[in-house]
PDB file of N, H, CA, C and O in Angstrom:
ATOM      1  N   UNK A   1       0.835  -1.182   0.000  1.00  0.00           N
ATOM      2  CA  UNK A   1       0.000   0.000   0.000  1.00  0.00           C
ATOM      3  C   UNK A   1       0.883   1.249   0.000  1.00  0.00           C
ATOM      4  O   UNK A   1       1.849   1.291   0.761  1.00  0.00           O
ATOM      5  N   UNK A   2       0.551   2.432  -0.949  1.00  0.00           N
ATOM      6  H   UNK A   2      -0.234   2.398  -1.567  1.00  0.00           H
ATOM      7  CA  UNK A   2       1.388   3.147  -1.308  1.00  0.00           C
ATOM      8  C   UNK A   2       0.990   4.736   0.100  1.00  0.00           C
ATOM      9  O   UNK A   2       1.378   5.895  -0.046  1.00  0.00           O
ATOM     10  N   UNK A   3       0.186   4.216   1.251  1.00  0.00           N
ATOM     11  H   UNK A   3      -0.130   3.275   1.370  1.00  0.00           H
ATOM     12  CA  UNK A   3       0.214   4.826   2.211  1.00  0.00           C
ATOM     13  C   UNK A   3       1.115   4.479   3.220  1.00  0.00           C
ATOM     14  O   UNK A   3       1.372   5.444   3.940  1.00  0.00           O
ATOM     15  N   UNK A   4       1.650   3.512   3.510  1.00  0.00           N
ATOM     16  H   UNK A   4       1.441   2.728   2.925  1.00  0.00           H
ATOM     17  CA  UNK A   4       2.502   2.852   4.101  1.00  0.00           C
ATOM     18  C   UNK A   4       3.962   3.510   3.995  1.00  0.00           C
ATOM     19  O   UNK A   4       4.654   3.798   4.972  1.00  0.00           O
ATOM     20  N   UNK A   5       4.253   3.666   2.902  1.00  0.00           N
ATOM     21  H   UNK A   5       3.691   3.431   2.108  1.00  0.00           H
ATOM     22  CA  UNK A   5       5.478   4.447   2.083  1.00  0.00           C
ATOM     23  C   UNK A   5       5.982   6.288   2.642  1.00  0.00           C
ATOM     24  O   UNK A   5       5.652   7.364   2.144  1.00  0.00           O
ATOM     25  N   UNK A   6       6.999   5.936   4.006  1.00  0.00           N
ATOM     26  H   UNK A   6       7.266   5.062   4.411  1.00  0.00           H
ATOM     27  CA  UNK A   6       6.617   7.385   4.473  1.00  0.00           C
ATOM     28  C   UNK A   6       7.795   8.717   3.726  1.00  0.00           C
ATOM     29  O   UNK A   6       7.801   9.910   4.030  1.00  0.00           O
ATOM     30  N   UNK A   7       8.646   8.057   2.764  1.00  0.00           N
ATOM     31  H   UNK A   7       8.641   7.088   2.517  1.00  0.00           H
ATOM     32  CA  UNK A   7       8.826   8.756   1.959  1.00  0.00           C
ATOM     33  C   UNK A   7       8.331   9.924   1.064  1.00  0.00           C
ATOM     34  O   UNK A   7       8.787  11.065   1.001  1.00  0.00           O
ATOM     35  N   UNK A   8       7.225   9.340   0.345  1.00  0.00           N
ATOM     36  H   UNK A   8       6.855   8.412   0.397  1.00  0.00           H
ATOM     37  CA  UNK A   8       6.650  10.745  -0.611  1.00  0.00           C
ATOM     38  C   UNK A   8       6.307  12.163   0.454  1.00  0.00           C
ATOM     39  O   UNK A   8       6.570  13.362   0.548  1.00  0.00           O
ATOM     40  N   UNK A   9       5.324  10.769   1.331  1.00  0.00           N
ATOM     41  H   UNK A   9       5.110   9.795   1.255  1.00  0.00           H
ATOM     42  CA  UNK A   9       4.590  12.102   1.974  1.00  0.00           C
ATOM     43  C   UNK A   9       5.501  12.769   3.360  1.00  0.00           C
ATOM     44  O   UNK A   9       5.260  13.970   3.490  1.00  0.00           O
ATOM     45  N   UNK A  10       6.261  12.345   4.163  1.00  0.00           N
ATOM     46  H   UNK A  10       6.457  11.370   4.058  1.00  0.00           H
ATOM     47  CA  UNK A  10       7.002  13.116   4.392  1.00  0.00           C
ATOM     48  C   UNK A  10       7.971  14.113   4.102  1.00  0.00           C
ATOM     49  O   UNK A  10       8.273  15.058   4.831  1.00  0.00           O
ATOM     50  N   UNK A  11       8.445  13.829   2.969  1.00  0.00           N
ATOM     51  H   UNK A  11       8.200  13.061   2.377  1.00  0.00           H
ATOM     52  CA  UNK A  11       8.905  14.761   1.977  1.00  0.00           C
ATOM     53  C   UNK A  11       7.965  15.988   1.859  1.00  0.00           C
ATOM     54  O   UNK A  11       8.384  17.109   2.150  1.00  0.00           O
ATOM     55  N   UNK A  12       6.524  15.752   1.377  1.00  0.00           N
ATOM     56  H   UNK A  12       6.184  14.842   1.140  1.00  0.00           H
ATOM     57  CA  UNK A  12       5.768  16.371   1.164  1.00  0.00           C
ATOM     58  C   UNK A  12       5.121  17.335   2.840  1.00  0.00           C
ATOM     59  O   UNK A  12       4.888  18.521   3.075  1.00  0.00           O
ATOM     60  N   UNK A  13       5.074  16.613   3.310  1.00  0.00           N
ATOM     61  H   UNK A  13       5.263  15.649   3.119  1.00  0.00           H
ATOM     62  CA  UNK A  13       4.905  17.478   4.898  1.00  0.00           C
ATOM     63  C   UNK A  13       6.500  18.921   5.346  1.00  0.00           C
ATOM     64  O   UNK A  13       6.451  20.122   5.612  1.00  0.00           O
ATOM     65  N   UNK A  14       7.390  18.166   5.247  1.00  0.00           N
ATOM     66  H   UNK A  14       7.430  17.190   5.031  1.00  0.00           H
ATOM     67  CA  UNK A  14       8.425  18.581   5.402  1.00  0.00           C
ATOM     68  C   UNK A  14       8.151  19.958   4.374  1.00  0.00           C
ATOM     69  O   UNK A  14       7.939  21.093   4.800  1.00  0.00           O
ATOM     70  N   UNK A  15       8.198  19.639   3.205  1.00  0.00           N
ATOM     71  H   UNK A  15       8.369  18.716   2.859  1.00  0.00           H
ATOM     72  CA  UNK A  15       8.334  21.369   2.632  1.00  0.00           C
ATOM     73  C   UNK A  15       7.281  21.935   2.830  1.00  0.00           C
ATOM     74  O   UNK A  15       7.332  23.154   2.995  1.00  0.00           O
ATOM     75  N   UNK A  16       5.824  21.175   2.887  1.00  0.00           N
ATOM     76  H   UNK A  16       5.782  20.185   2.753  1.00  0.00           H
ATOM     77  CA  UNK A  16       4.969  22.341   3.117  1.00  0.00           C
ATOM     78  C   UNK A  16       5.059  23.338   4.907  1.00  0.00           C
ATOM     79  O   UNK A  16       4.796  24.506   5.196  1.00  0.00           O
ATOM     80  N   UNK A  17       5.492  22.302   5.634  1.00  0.00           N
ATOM     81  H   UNK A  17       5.706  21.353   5.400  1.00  0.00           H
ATOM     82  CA  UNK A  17       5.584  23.360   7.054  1.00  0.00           C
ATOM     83  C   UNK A  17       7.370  24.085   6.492  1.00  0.00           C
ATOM     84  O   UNK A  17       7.809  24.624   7.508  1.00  0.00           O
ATOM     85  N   UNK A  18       8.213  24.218   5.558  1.00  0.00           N
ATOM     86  H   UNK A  18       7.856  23.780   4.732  1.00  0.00           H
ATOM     87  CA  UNK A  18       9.066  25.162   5.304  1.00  0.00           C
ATOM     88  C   UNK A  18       8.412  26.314   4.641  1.00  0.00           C
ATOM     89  O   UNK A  18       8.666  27.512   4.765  1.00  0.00           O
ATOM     90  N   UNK A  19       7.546  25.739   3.933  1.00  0.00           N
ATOM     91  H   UNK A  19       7.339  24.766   3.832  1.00  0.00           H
ATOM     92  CA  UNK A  19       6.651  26.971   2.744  1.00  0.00           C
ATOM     93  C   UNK A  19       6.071  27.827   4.217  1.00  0.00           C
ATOM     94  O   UNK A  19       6.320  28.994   4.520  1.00  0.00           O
ATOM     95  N   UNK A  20       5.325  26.936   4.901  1.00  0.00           N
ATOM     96  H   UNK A  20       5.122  25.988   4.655  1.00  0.00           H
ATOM     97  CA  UNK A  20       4.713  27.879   5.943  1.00  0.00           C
ATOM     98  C   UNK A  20       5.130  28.401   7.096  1.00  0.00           C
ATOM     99  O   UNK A  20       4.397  28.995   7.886  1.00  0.00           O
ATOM    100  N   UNK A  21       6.607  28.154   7.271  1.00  0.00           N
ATOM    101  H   UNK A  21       7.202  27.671   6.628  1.00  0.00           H
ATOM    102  CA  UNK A  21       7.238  28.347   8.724  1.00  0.00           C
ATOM    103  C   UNK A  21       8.179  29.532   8.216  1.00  0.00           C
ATOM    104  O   UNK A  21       8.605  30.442   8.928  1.00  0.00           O
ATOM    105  N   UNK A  22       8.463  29.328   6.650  1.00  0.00           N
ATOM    106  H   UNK A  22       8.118  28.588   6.072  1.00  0.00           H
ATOM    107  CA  UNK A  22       9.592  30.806   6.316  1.00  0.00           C
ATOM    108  C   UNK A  22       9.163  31.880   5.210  1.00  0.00           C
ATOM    109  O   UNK A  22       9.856  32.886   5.057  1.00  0.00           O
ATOM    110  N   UNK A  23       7.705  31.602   4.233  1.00  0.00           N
ATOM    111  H   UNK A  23       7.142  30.785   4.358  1.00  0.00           H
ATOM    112  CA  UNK A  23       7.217  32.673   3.260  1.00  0.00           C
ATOM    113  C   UNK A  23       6.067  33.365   3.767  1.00  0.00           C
ATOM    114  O   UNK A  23       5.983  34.593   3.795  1.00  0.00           O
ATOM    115  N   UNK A  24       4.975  32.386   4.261  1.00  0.00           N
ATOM    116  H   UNK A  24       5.044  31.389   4.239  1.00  0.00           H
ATOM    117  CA  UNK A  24       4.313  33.073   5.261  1.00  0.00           C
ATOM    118  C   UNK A  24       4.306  33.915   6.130  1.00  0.00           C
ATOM    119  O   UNK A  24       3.444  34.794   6.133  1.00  0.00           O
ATOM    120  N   UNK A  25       5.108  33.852   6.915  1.00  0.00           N
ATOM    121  H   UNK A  25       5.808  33.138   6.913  1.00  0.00           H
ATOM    122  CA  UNK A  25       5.205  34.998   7.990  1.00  0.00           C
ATOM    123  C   UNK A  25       5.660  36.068   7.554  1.00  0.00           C
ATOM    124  O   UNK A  25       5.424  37.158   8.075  1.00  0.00           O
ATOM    125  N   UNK A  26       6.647  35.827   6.151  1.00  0.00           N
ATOM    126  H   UNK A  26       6.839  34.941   5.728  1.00  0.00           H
ATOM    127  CA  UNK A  26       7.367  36.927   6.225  1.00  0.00           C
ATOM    128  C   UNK A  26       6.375  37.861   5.128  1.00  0.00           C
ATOM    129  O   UNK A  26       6.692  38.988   4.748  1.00  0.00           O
ATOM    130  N   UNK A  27       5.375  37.287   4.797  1.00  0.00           N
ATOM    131  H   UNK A  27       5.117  36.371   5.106  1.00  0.00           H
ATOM    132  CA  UNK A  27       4.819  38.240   3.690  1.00  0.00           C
ATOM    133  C   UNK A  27       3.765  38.958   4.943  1.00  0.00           C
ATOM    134  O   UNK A  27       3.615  40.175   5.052  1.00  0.00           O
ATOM    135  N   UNK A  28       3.090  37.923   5.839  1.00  0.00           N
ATOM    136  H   UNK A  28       3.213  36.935   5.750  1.00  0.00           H
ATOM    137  CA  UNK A  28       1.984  38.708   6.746  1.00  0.00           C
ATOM    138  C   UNK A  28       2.955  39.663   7.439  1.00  0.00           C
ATOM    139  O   UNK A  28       2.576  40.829   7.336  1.00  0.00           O
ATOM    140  N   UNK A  29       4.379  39.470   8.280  1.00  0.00           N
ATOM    141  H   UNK A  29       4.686  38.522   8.363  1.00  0.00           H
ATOM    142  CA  UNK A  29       4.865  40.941   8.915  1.00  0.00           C
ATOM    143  C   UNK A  29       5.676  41.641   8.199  1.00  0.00           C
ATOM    144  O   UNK A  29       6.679  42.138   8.710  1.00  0.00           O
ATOM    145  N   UNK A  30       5.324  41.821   6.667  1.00  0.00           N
ATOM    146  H   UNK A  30       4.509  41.416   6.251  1.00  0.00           H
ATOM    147  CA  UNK A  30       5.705  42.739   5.739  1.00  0.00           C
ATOM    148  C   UNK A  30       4.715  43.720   5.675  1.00  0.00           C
ATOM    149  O   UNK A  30       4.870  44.910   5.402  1.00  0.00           O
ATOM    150  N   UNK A  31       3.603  43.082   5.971  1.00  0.00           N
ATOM    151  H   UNK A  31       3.476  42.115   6.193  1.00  0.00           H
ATOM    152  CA  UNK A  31       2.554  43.895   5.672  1.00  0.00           C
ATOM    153  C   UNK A  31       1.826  45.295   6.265  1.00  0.00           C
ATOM    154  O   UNK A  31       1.229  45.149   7.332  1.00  0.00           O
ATOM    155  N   UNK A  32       1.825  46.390   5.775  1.00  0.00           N
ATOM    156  H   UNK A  32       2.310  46.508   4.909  1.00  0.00           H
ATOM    157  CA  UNK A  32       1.553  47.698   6.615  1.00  0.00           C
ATOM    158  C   UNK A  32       0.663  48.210   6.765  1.00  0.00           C
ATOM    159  O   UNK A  32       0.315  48.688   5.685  1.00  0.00           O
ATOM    160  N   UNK A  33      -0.197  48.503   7.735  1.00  0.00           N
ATOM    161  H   UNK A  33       0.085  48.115   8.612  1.00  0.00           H
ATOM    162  CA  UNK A  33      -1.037  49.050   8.247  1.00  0.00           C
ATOM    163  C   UNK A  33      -1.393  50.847   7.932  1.00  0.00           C
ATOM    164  O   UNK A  33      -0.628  51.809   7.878  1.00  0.00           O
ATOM    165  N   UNK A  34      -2.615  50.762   7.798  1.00  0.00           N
ATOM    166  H   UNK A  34      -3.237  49.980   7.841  1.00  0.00           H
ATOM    167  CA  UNK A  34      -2.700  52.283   6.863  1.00  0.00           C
ATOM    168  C   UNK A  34      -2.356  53.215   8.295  1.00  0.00           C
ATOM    169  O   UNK A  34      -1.652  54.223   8.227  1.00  0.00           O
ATOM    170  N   UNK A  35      -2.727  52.913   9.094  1.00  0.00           N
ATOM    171  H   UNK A  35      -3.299  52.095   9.149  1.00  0.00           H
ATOM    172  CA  UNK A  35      -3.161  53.630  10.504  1.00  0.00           C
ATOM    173  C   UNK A  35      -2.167  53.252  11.635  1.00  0.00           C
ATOM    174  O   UNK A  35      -2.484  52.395  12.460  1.00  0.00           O
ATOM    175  N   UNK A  36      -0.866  53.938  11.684  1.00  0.00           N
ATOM    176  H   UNK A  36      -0.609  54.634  11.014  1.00  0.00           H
ATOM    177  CA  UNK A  36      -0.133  53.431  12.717  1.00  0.00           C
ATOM    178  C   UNK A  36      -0.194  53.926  13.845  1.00  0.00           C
ATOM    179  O   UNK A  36      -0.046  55.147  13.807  1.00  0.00           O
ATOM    180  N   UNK A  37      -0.337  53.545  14.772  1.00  0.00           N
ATOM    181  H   UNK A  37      -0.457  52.552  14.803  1.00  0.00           H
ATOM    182  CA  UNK A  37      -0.561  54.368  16.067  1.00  0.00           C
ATOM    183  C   UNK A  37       0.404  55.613  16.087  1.00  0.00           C
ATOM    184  O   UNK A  37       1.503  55.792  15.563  1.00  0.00           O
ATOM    185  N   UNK A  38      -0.501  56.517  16.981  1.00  0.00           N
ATOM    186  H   UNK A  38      -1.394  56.371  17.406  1.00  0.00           H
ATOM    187  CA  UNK A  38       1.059  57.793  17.165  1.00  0.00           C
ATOM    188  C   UNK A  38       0.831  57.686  18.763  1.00  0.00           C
ATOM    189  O   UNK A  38      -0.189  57.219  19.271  1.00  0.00           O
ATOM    190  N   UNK A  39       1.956  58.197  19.480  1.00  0.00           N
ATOM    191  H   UNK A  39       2.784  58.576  19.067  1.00  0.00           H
ATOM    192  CA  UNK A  39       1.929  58.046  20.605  1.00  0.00           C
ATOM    193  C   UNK A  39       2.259  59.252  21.015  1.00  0.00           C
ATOM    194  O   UNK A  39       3.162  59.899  20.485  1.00  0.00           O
ATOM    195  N   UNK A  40       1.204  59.874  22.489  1.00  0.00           N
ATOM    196  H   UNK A  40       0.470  59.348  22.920  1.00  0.00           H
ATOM    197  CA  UNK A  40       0.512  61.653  22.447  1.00  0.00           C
ATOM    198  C   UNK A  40       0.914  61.314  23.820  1.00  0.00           C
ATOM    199  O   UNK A  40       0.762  60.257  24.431  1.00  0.00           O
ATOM    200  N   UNK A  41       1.565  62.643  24.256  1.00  0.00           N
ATOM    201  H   UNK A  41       1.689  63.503  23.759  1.00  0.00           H
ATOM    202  CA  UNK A  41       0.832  63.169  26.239  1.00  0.00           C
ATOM    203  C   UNK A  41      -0.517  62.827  26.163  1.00  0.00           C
ATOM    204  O   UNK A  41      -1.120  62.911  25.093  1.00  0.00           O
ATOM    205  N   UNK A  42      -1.109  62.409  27.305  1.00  0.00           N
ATOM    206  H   UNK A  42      -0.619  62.341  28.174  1.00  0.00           H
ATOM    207  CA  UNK A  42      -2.308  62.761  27.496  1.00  0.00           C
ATOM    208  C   UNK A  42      -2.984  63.905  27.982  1.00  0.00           C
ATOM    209  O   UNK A  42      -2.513  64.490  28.957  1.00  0.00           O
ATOM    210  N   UNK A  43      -4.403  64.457  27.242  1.00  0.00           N
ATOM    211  H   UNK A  43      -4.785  63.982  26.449  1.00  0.00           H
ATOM    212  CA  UNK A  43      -4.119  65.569  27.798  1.00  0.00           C
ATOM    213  C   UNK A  43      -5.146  65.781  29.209  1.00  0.00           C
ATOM    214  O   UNK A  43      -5.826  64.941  29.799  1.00  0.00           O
ATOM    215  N   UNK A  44      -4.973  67.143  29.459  1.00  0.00           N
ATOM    216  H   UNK A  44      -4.421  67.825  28.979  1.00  0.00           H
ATOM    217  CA  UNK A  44      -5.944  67.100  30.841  1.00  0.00           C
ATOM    218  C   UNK A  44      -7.030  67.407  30.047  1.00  0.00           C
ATOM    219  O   UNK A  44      -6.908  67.946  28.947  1.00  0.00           O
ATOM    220  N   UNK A  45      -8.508  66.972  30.738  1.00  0.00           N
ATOM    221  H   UNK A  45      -8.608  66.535  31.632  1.00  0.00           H
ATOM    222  CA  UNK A  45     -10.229  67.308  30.568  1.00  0.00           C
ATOM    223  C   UNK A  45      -9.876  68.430  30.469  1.00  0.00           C
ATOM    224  O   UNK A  45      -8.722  68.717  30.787  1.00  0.00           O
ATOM    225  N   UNK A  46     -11.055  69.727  29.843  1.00  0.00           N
ATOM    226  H   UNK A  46     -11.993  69.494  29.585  1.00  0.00           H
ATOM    227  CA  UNK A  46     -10.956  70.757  30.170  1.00  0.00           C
ATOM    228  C   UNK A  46     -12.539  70.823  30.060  1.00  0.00           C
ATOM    229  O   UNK A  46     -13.106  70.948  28.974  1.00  0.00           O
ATOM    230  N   UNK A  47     -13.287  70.717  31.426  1.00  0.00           N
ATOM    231  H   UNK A  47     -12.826  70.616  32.308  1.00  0.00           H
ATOM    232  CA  UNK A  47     -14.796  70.619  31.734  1.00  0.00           C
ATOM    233  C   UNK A  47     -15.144  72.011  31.987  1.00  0.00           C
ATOM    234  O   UNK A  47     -14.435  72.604  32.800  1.00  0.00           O
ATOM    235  N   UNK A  48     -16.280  72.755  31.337  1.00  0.00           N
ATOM    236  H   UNK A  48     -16.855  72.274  30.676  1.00  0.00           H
ATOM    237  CA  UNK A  48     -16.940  73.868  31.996  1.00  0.00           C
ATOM    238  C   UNK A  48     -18.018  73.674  32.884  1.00  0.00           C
ATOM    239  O   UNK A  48     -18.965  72.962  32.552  1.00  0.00           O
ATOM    240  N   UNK A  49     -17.976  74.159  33.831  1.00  0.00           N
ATOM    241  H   UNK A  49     -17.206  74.738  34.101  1.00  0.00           H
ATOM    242  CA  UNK A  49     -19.344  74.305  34.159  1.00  0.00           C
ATOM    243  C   UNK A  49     -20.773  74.684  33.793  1.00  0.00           C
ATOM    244  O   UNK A  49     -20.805  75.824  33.331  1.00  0.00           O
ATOM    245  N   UNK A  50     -21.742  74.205  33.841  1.00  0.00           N
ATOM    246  H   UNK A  50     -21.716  73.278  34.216  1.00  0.00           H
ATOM    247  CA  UNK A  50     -23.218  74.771  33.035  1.00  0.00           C
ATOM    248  C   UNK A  50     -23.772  74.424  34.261  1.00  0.00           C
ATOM    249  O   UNK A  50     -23.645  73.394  34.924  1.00  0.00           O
ATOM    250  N   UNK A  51     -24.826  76.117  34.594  1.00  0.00           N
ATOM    251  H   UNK A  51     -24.930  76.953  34.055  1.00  0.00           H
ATOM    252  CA  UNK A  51     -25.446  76.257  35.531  1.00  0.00           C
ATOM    253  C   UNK A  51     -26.729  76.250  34.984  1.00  0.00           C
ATOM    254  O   UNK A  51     -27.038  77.010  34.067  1.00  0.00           O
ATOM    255  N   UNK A  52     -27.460  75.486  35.457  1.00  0.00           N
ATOM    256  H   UNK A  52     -27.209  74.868  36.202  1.00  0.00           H
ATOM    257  CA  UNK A  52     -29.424  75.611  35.301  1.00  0.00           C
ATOM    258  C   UNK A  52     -29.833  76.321  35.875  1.00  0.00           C
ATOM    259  O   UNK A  52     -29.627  76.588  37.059  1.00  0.00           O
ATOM    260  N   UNK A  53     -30.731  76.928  34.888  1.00  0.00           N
ATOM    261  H   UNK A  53     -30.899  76.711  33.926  1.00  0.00           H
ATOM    262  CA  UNK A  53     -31.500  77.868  36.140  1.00  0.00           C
ATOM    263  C   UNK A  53     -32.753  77.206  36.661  1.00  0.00           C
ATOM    264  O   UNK A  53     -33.721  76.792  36.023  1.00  0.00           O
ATOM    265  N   UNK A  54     -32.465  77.195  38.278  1.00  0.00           N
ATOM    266  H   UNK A  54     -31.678  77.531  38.796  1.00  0.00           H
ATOM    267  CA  UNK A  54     -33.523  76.264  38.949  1.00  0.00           C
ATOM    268  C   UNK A  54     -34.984  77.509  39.085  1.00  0.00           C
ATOM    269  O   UNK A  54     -35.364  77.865  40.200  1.00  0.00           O
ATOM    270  N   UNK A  55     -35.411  77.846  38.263  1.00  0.00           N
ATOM    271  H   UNK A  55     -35.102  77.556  37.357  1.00  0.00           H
ATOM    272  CA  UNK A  55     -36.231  78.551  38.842  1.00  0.00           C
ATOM    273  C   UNK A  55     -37.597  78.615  37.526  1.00  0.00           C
ATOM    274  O   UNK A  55     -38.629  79.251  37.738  1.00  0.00           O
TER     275      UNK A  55
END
C-alpha cells in the first residue's frame, strides 16, 4: 500500500511546514497598516461648568 510508504509524503509534509514556517510569515509581517498608532501626552479634561437655572 502506497500509504505505508513514508517517503513521498514526508517529503511532502516537510516542505509544506518550510513553505509555511519561512514565506508566510514573512509576507503577513511585511505587511503595513494604513493607521499606525502615534503616541501623544495625554491631555488634561478641560470641563466647563453649566449652571441651570432652577427657577
Amino acid at each position: 500500500m502506497p500509504q505505508l510508504n513514508p517517503s513521498p509524503w514526508f517529503a511532502i509534509m516537510i516542505f509544506s511546514w518550510i513553505v509555511l514556517m519561512t514565506i508566510v510569515p514573512l509576507k503577513i509581517l511585511n505587511h503595513k497598516f494604513p493607521n499606525s498608532p502615534i503616541f501623544t501626552e495625554p491631555k488634561a479634561l478641560q470641563s466647563k461648568f453649566w449652571y441651570w437655572p432652577w427657577h
